[in-house]
C-alpha positions in Angstrom: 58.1 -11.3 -2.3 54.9 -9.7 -3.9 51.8 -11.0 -2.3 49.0 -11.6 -4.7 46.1 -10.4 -3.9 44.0 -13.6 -4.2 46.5 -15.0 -1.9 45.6 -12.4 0.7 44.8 -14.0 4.2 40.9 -13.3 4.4 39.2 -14.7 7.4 36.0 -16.4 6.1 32.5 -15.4 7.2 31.0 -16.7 10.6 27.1 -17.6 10.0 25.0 -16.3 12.5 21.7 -18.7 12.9 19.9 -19.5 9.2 21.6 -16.8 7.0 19.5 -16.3 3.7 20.9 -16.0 0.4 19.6 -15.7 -2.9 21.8 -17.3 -5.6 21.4 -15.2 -8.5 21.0 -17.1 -12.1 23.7 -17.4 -14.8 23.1 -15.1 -17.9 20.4 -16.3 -20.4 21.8 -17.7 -23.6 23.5 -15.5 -26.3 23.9 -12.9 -22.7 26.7 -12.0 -21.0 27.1 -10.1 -17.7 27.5 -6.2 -18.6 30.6 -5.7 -16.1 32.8 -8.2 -18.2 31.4 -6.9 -21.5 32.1 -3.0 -20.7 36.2 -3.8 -19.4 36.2 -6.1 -22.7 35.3 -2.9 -24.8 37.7 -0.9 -22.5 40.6 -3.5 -23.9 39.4 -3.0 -27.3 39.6 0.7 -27.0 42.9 0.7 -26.0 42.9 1.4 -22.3 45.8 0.2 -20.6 44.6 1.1 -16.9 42.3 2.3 -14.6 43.1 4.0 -11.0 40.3 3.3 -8.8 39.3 2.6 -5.0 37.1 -0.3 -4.2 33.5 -0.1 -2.7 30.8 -2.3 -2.7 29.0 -0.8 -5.5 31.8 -2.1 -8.3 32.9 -5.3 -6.7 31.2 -6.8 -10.0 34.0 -4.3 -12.2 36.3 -5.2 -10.1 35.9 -9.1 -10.9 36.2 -8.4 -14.3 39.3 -6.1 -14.3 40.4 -9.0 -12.4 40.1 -11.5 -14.9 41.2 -8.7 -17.6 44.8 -9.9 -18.9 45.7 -6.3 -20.9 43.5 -3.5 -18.2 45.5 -3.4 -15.3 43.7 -1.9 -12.3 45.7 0.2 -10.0 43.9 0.7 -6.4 44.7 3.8 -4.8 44.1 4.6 -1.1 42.3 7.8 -1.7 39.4 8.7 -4.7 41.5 12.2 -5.2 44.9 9.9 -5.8 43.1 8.1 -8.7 41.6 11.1 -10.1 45.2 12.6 -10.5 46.6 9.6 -11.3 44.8 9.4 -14.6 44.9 12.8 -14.9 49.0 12.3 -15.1 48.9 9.6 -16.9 46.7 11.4 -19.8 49.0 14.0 -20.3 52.3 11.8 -20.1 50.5 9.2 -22.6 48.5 11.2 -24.6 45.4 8.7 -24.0 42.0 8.6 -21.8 42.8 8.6 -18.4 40.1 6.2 -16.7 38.7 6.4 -12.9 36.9 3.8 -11.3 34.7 5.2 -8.4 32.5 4.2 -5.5 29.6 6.0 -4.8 28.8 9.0 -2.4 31.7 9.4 -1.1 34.3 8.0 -3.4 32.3 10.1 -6.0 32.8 13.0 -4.2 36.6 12.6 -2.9 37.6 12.4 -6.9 35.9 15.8 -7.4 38.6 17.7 -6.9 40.9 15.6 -9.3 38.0 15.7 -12.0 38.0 19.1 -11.6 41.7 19.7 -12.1 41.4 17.5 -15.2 38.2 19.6 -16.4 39.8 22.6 -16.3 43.4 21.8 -17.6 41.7 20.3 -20.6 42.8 16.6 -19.8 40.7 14.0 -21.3 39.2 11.9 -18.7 36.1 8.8 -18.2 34.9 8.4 -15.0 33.2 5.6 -14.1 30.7 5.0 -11.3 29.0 2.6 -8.9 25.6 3.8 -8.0 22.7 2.2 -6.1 20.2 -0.2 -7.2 18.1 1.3 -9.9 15.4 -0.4 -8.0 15.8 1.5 -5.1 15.9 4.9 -6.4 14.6 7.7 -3.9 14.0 5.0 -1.0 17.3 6.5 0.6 19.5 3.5 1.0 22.9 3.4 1.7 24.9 6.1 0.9 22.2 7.6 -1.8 22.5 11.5 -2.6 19.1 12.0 -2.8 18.1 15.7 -1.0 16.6 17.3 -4.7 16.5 14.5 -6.8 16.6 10.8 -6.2 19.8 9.1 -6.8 20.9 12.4 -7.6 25.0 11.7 -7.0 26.1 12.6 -11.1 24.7 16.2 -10.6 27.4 16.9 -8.8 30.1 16.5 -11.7 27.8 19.0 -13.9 29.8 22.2 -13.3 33.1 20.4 -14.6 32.3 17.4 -16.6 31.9 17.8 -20.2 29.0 15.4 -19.6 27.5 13.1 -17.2 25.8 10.0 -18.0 23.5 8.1 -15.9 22.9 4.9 -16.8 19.3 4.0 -16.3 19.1 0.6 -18.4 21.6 -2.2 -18.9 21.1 -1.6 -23.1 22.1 2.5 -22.5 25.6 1.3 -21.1 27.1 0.7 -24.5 26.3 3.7 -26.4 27.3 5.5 -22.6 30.8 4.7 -22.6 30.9 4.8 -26.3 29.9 8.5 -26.2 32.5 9.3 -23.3 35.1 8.4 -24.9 34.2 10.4 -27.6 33.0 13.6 -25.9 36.1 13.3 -23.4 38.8 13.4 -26.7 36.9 15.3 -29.0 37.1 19.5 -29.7 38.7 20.4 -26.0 39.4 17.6 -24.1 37.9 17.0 -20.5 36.3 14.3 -18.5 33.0 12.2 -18.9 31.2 10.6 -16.2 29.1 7.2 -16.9 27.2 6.8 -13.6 25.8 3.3 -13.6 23.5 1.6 -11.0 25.4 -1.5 -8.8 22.1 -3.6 -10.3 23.6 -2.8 -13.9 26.7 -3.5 -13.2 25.4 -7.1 -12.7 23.0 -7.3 -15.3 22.7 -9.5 -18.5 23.5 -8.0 -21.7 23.4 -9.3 -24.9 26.5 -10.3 -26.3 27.8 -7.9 -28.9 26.4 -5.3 -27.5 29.4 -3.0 -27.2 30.0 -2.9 -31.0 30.1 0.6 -31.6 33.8 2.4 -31.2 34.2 6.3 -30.8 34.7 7.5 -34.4 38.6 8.7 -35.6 38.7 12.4 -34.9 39.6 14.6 -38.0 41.5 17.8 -36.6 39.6 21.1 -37.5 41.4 22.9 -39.4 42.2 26.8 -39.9 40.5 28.2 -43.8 43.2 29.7 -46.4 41.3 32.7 -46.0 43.0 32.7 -42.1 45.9 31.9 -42.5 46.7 34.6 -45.6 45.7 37.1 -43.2 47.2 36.7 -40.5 51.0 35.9 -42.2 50.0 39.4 -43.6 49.7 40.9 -39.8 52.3 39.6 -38.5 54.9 40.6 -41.2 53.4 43.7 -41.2 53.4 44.3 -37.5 56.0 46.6 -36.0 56.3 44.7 -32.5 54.4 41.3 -33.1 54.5 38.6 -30.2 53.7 34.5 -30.9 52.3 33.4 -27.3 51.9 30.0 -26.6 49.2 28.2 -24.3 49.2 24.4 -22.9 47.1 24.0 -26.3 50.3 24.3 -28.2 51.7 21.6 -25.6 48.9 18.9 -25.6 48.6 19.3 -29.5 51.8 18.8 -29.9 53.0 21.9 -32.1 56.2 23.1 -30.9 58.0 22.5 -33.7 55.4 24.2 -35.9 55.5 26.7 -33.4 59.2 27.2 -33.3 59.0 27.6 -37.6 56.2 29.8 -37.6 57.8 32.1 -35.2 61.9 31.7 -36.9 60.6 32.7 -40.9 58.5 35.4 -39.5 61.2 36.4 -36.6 58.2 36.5 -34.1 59.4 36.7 -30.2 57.6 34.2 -28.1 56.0 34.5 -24.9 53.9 31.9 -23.1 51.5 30.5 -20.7 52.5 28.5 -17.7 50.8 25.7 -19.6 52.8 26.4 -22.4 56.1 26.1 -20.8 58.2 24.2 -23.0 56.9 25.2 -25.8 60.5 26.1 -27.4 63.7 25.3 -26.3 64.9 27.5 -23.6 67.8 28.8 -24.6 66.3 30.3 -28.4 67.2 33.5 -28.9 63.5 34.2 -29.8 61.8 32.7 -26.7 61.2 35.6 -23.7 59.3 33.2 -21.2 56.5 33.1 -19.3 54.2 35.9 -18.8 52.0 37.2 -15.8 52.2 37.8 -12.2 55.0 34.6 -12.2 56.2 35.7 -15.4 59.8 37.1 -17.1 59.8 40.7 -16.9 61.2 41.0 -20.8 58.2 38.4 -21.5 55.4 40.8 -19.9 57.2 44.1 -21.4 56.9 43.0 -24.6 53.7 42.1 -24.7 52.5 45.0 -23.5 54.0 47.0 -25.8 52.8 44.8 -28.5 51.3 46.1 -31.5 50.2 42.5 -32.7 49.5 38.8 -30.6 48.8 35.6 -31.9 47.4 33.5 -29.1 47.5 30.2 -29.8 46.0 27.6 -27.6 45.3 29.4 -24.2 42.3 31.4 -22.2 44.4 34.0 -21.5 44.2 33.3 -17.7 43.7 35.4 -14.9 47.7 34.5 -13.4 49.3 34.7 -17.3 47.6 38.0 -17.8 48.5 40.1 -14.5 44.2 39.9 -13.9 44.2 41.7 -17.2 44.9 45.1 -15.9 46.7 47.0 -19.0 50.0 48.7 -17.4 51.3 45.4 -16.7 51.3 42.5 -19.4 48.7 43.3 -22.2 47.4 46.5 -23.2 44.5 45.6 -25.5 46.9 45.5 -29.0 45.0 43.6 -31.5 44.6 39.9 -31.2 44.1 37.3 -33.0 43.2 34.4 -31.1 43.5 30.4 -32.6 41.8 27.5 -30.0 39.9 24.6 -30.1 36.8 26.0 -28.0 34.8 28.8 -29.4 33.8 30.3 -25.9 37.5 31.3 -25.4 37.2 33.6 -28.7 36.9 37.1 -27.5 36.2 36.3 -23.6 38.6 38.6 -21.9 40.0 40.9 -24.9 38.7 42.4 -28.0 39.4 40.0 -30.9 40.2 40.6 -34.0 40.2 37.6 -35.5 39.1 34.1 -33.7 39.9 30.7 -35.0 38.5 27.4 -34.3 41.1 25.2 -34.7 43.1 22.4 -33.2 46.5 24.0 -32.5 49.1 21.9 -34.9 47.1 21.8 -37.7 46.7 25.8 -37.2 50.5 26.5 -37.0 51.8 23.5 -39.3 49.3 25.9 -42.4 50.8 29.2 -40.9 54.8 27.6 -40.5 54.0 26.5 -44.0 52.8 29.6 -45.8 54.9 31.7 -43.5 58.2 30.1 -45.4 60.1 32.8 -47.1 57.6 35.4 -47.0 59.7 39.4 -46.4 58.5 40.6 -42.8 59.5 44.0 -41.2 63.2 44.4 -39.9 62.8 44.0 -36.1 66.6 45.4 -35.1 68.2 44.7 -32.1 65.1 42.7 -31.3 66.6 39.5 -29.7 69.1 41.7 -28.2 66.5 42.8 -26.1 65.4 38.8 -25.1 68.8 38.4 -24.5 69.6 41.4 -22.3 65.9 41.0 -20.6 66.4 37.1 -19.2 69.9 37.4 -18.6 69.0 40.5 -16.0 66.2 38.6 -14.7 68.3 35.8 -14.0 71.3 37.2 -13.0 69.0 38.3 -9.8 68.9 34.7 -8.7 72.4 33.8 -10.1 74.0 33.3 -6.4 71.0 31.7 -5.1 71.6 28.7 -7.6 74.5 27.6 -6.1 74.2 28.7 -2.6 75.5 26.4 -0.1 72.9 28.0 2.8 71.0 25.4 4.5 67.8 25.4 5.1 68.5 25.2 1.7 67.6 27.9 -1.3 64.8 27.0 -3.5 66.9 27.8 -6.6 69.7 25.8 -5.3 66.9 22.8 -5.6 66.4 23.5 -8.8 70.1 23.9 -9.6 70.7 20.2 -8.6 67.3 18.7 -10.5 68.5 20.2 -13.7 71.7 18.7 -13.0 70.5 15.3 -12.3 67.5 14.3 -13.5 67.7 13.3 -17.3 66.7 16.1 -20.6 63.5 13.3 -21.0 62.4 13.0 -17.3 59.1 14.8 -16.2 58.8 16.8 -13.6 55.7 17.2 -12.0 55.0 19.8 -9.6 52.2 20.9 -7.0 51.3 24.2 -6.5 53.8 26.7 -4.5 57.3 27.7 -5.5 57.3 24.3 -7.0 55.1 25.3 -9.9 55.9 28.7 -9.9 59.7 28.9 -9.6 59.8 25.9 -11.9 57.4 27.3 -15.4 59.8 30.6 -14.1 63.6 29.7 -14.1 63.7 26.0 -15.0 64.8 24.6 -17.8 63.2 21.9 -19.9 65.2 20.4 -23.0 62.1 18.2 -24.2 58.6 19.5 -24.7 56.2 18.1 -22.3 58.2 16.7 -19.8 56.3 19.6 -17.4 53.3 18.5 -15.8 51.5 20.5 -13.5 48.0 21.8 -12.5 47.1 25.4 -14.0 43.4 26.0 -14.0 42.1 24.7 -10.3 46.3 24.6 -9.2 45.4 22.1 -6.8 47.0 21.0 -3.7 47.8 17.3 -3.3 47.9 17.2 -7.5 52.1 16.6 -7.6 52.3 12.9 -5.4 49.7 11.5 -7.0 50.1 12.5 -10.8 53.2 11.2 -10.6 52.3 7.9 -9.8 50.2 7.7 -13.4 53.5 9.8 -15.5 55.7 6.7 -14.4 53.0 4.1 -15.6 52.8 5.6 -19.1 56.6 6.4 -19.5 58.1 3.5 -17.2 61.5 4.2 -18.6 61.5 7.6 -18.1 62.1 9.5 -14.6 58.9 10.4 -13.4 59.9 12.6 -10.5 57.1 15.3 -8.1 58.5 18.4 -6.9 56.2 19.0 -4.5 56.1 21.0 -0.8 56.0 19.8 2.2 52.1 20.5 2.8 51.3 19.3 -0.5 52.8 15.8 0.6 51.1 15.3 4.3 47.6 15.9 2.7 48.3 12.2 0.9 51.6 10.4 1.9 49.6 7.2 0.7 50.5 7.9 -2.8 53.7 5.8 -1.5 52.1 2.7 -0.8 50.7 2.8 -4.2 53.7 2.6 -5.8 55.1 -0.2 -3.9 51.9 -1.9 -4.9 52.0 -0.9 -8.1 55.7 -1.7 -8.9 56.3 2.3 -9.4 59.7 3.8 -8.9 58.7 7.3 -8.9 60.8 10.3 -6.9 59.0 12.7 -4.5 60.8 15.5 -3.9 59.9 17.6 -0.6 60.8 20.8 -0.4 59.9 21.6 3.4 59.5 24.7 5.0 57.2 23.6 7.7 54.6 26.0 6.2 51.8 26.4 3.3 54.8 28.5 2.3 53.7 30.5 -0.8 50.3 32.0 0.9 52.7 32.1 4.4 54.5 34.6 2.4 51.2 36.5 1.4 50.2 37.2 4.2 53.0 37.9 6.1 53.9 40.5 3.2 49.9 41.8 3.6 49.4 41.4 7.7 52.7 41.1 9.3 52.1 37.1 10.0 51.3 34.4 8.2 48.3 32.9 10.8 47.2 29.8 9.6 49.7 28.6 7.3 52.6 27.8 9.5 53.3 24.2 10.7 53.5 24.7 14.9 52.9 22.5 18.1 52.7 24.2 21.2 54.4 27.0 19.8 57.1 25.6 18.2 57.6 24.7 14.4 56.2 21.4 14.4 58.5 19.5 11.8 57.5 15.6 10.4 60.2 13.1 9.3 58.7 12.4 5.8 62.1 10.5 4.8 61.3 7.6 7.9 57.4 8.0 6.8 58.6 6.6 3.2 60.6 3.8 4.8 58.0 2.7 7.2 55.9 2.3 3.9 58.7 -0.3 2.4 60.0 2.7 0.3 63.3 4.5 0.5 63.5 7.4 2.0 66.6 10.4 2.3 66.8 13.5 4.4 69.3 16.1 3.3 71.3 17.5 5.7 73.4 20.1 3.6 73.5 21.4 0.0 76.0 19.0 -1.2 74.0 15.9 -0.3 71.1 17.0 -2.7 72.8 16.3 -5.9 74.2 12.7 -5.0 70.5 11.4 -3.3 68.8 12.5 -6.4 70.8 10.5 -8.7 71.1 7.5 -6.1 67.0 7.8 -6.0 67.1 7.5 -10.1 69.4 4.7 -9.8 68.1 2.6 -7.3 64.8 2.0 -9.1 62.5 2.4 -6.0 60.0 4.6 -4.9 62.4 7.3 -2.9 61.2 10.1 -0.3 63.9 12.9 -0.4 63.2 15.4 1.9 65.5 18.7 1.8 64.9 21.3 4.4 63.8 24.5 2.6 63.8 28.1 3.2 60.6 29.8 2.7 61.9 32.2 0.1 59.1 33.9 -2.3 58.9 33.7 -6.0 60.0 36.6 -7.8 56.6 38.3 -8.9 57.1 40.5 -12.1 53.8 40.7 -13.0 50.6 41.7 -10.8 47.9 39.7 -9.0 44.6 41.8 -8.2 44.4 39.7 -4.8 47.2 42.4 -3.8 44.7 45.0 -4.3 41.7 43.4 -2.2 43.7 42.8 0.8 43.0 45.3 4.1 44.7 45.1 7.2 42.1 46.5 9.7 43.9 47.2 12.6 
């Protein structure tokens, strides 16, 4: 049985002498209270949930969310949780992920989920309890006041696309309004609406949220453009089509995949851009960079002509930009939504602001039966390049070695978990293994965090994945370190009624930077899991049950396959924990941090 929360047991209050209370008056005539007004307009704008903690500066929002019959209000046990949540859900839904957030500190435990949104171009509103307005720079509870009073919204500046402070119950309309708006519009990212308790409260006249972010017209690429570069790329001797997560969120594959089959263009991409084509086309090398395919970063280097569409050109996708390894300054032309990425870590020849499917659906169109140089024995090359690379790891796939093989996890996922199910990783082998050797039949179905790669982001963006795609399998490949920092993200989804999978691969360690610095300083200090010596190991399986969940520990290879597809079946949260080897990624490309490490003794 479900126990609803108003029929919680909640001892009542015990007064103390004469306790004085003011009863505050009902709204004026033609008024209504602001809270119920602003989760009215977030129905009307088609928000279907919010992740949020509670605090006692949105009690008033929550009321209303509880009276709300279409916004559904999912309370997590951590400010980071929600922040990924929504960040998941975003990308699996393609809408506004929505945070609701307590002051101070539940402001400041979302950071890092913001952030991840911010710089993985998720579109995000984040919405704040405060203190009273009336109270500004008197320092009461929990105020961040040490430069500026009531000075808690400076700290989203360096990532939010912009941060609203509410100052008057009237601005709170055209506030939200405008977030919506800015978080959707030219390259997505999250808003903050910081809004004093008092507001919250307030009357406001009814009506007031009339206004609705404006339909957003995609910018598109001139004629002018697009002649010119069909004319490059036809003409170019050794022309490469890379893909970024632009190409992904836009949702331009299949433009993608026509551009690059009339022009026969080789593709390379991002880790963002995995998925981009289907895996197994004889015109898709794979990722590039320090994870990359080494057939994907030859290429590219040798390159007499890239089209970038959609991507920063990252530090990690780029080998730190260093020539001899993935791109040696050929020319560029460069198509993205924001301007600033135009020429900031290569010479440009050409830059284009535009959004990414409207981009390649004029190129694939124009591109359509044009004569482009013969490129002989071109996909051979592909061919022969990945099947190399992979035949390095061939064994490893089906090994029956336990501690298990990282590849041999993969191996059984692929197997068992559906061409439509998302997988959503953390940071480790998890990410980097996966955008390397895994397979993904359906664009978009990989979601993981690129720009701020943070820890902690796999168990809770799952958890919003399954709430915008409840039929699909929402599972989170995710290490064993990744998992401890939040094991709450399981009673969530009992609460919630969400069946995702978490899948821990457990090594005991912080396994990926383990490996760096045992490779750098003959031990890996600091990143192993120990007591009193010993390699401390936690029963993450029993963990899940003791949460209501189900829970599985894998005690040889064979028992992977058949747990997976009893978790997918069952239709309840499910722990499966699978004993791990710490086994590197294979690392093709370069990283600079290899160059700034000393060992000093």
């Amino acid at each position: 049985m479900v126990l609803k929360i108003e029929d919680a047991p909640i001892a009542p209050a015990k007064p103390y002498g004469h306790v004085l209370t003011k009863t505050p008056p009902p709204p004026k005539e033609g008024y209504r209270i602001a809270a119920y007004q602003l989760v009215d307009y977030l129905e009307l704008l088609g928000v279907e949930v919010v992740f949020g903690l509670c605090g006692h500066t949105v009690i008033a929002m929550l009321d209303a969310l509880g009276k709300n019959q279409k916004v559904r209000f999912i309370t997590t046990r951590h400010e980071q949780t929600a922040a990924h949540a929504a960040d998941g859900y975003a990308r699996a839904s393609g809408k506004v992920g929505v945070v609701l957030s307590h002051l101070g500190p539940g402001l400041t435990n979302a950071a890092t989920g913001v952030a991840n949104a911010a710089l993985d171009s998720v579109p995000m509103v984040v919405i704040a309890g405060d203190v009273p307005s009336y109270y500004y720079g008197r320092h009461p509870h929990q105020e961040v006041n040490l430069h500026a009073d009531a000075d808690q919204s400076q700290i989203y500046r360096p990532f939010c696309k912009r941060v609203y402070r509410v100052d008057r119950v009237e601005d709170l309309p055209r506030a939200v309004e405008r977030a919506f708006y800015l978080a959707q519009s030219g390259r997505p990212g999250p808003v903050l609406v910081d809004v004093p308790m008092d507001i919250f409260s307030a009357d406001l006249k009814e009506g007031s949220f009339s206004k609705t972010p404006p339909k957003l017209s995609k910018q598109a690429i001139d004629p002018e453009s697009v002649e010119y570069i069909i004319d490059a790329l036809a003409n170019a001797e050794r022309p490469v089509l890379y893909a970024g997560g632009g190409v992904l969120s836009s949702k331009s594959t299949k433009e993608l995949q026509r551009l690059a089959e009339a022009l026969e263009l080789p593709v390379a991409h991002t880790l963002m851009g995995k998925g981009c084509m289907p895996e197994e086309h004889p015109l898709l090398m794979g990722q590039t960079g320090f994870w990359g395919i080494p057939v994907s970063n030859e290429m590219c280097r040798t390159a007499d002509l890239i089209l970038a569409v959609g991507t920063r050109l990252a530090e990690a996708n780029s080998s730190s930009w260093e020539p001899e390894f993935t791109f040696d300054s050929p020319r560029l032309i460069h198509i993205d939504i924001d301007l600033a990425e135009i020429g900031r870590n290569y010479q440009t020849e050409l830059g284009v602001i535009a959004d990414a499917k409207v981009a390649l659906t004029s190129l694939a169109d124009a591109a359509q039966g044009r004569e482009h140089k013969p490129r002989p024995g071109m996909r051979e090359k592909i061919a022969t390049g990945r099947k190399e690379f992979s035949d390095l790891w061939a064994e490893e796939w089906s090994s029956d070695q336990y501690p298990l093989r990282p590849e041999r996890i993969l191996s059984e996922l692929r197997k068992a978990v559906p061409d439509d199910g998302f997988i959503v990783t953390d940071v480790g082998w998890n990410k980097n293994g996966v955008a390397q050797q895994f397979k993904f039949p359906v664009p978009g179905t990989f979601i993981t965090p690129s720009g701020l790669a943070t820890m902690g982001f796999g168990p809770a963006a799952v958890l919003g994945v399954k709430y915008a795609q409840p039929e699909r399998v929402a599972l989170a490949l995710i290490g064993d370190g990744a998992f401890s920092s939040n094991p709450g993200v399981i009673a969530t989804a009992m609460e919630a009624g969400l069946p995702c999978i978490w899948l821990v691969m457990d090594n005991s360690a912080f396994g990926t930077i383990a490996g760096l610095e045992k490779m750098h300083y003959g031990w890996s200090f600091g990143c192993l899991f120990e007591c009193n010596g010993e390699t401390y190991n936690v029963d993450y399986a029993n963990i899940a049950r003791s949460y209501g969940a189900r829970g599985v520990y894998i005690k040889s290879a064979a028992e992977l396959g058949p747990a997976l597809r009893e978790a997918i079946e069952s239709k309840m949260p499910t722990v499966i924990q699978v004993p791990m080897e710490n086994a590197p990624t294979p690392t093709p490309g370069h990283w600079n941090i290899n160059d700034i490490y000393r060992n000093g003794e």
